[in-house]
Wavefront OBJ file of the C-alpha trace (Angstrom):
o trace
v 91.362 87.955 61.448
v 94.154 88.903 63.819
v 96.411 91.946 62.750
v 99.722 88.989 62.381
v 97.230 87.292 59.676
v 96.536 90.618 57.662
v 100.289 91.703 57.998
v 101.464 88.632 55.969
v 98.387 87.979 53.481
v 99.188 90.188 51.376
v 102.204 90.269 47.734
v 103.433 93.391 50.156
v 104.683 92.844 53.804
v 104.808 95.995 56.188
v 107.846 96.657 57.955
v 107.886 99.991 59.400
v 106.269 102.730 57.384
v 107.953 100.828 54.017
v 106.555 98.555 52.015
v 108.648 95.804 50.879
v 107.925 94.197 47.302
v 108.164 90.150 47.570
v 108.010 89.904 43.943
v 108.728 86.193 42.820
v 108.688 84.769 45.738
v 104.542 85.291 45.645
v 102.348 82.769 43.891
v 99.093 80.953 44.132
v 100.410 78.965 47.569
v 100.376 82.511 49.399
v 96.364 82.717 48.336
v 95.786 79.164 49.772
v 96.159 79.374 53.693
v 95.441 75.688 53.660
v 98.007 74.348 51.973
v 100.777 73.028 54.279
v 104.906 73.222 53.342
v 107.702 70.563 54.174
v 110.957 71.594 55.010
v 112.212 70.604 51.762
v 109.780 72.607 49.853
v 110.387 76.058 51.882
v 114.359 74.736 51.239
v 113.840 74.339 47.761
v 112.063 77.391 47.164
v 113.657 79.748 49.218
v 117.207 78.588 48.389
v 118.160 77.351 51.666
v 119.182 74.281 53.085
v 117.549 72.256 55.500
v 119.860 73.234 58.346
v 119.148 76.881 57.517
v 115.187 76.574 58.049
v 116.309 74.449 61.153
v 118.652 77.498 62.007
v 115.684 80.016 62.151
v 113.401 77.578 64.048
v 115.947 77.238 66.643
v 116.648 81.289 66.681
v 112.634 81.423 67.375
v 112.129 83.258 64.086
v 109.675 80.565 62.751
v 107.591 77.646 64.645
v 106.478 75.189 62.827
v 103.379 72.490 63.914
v 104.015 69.104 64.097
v 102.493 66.160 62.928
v 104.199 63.193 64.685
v 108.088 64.071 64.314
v 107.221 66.018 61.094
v 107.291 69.597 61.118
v 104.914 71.077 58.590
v 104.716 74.883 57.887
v 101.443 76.666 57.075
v 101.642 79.849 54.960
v 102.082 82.261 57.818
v 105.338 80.183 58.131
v 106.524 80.984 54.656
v 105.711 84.607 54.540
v 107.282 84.797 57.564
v 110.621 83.584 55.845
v 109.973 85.629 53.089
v 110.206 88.866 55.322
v 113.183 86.966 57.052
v 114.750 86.643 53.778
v 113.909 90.068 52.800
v 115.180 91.955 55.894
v 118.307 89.349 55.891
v 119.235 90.508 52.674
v 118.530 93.981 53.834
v 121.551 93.379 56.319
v 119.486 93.504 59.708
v 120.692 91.448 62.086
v 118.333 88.072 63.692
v 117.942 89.521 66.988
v 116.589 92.817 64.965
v 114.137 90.612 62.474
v 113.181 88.460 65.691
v 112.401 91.884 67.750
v 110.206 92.785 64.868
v 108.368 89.890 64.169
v 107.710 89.797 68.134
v 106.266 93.583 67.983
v 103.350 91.544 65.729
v 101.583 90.510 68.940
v 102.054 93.666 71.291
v 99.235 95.454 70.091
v 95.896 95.412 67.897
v 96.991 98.366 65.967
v 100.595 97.617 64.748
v 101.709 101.238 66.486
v 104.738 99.940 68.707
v 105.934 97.416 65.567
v 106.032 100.141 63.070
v 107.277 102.438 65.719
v 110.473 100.211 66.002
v 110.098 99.525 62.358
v 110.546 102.924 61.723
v 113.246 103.172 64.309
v 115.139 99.972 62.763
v 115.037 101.200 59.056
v 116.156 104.702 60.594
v 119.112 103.006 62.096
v 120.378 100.658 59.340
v 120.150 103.878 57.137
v 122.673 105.305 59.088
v 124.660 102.741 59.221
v 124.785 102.142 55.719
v 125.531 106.131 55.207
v 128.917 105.971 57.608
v 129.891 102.823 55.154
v 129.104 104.261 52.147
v 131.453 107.409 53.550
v 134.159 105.292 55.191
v 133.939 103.987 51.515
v 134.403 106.951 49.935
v 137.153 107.565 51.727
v 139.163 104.446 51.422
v 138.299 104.867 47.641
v 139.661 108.446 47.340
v 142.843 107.466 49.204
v 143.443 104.432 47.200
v 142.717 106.655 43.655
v 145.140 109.367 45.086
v 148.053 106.801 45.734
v 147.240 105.022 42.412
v 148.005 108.088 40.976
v 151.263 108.834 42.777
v 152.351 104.759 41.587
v 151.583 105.615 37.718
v 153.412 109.005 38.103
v 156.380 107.284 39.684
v 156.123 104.583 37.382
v 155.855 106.416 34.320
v 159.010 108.505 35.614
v 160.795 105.329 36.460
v 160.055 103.827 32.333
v 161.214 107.279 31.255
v 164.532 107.328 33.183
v 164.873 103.306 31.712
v 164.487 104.401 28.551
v 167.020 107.384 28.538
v 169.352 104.155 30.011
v 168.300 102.020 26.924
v 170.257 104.026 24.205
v 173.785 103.823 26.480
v 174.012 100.086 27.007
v 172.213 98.974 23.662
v 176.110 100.881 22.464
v 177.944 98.446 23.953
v 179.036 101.144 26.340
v 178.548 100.251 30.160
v 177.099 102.509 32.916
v 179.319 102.966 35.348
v 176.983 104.956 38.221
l 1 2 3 4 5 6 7 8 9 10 11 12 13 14 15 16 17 18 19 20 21 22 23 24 25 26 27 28 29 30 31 32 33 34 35 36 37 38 39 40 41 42 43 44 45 46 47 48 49 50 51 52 53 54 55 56 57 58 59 60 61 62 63 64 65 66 67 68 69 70 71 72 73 74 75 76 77 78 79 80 81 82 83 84 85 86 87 88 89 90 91 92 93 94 95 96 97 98 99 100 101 102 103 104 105 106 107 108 109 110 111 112 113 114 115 116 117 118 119 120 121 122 123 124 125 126 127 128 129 130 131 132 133 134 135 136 137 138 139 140 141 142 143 144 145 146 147 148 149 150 151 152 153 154 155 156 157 158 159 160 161 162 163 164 165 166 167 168 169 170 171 172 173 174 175
């Protein structure tokens, strides 16, 4: 069994040094490596449309055998969109996810794709550390001048009301 067979046989799929729970999308088709998947099925089950599995065959992601003009999908196919999904939703680019998924074939061991793995994951991290702090940011500016806006506004009611009283009188303002 090659080292791209073991990596995707399993409920778990290695990227990196991480191990990333599939969850739900595991059932009794990953166990049988015969079985074969139409596009509609993967669609169906993986909440995508047609033109999206099309989408990742054309990026190179997935390749899919054919039988006449029909391309079927074998279940190193689907847990390869699983991870695709997985790492998607993760926010790493295609090119990333397509650079990993090559690194499965470079050596017997896995050593350069959980190298990059590691590398990736390290990356994205960081990335999601300046947003989270360019979010903090933008959210401690926008609290300070939400507080300025109530204290003017609450100033602004207050001076109203002192006007109330003068022209409820009858009397006119004359500023």
């Amino acid at each position: 069994m090659s080292h791209e067979i073991r990596a995707f046989s399993s409920s778990q799929v290695d990227f990196g040094l991480s191990k990333l729970h599939i969850g739900s999308m595991t059932d009794s088709a990953t166990a049988d490596r015969s079985r074969f998947y139409s596009v509609a099925e993967l669609a169906k089950e993986f909440d995508l449309t047609a033109q999206g599995i099309r989408f990742y065959e054309e990026s190179g992601l997935i390749a899919p055998a054919r039988v006449g003009r029909t391309r079927v999908f074998n279940y190193q196919d689907r847990a390869r969109l699983i991870l695709i999904q997985r790492l998607r939703r993760l926010g790493f680019s295609l090119e990333a996810i397509r650079e990993y998924l090559s690194l499965y074939r470079a050596d017997a061991t896995g050593a350069a794709q959980y190298r990059r793995g590691l590398e990736r994951i390290s990356e994205r991290i960081r990335e999601l550390e300046d947003k989270r702090r360019d979010l903090d940011e933008t959210l401690a500016a926008l609290r300070s001048l939400e507080a300025d806006a109530k204290e003017r506004l609450d100033r602004a009611l207050a001076e109203d009301a002192k006007r109330q009283p003068a022209r409820s009188n009858g009397k006119r303002d004359h500023r």
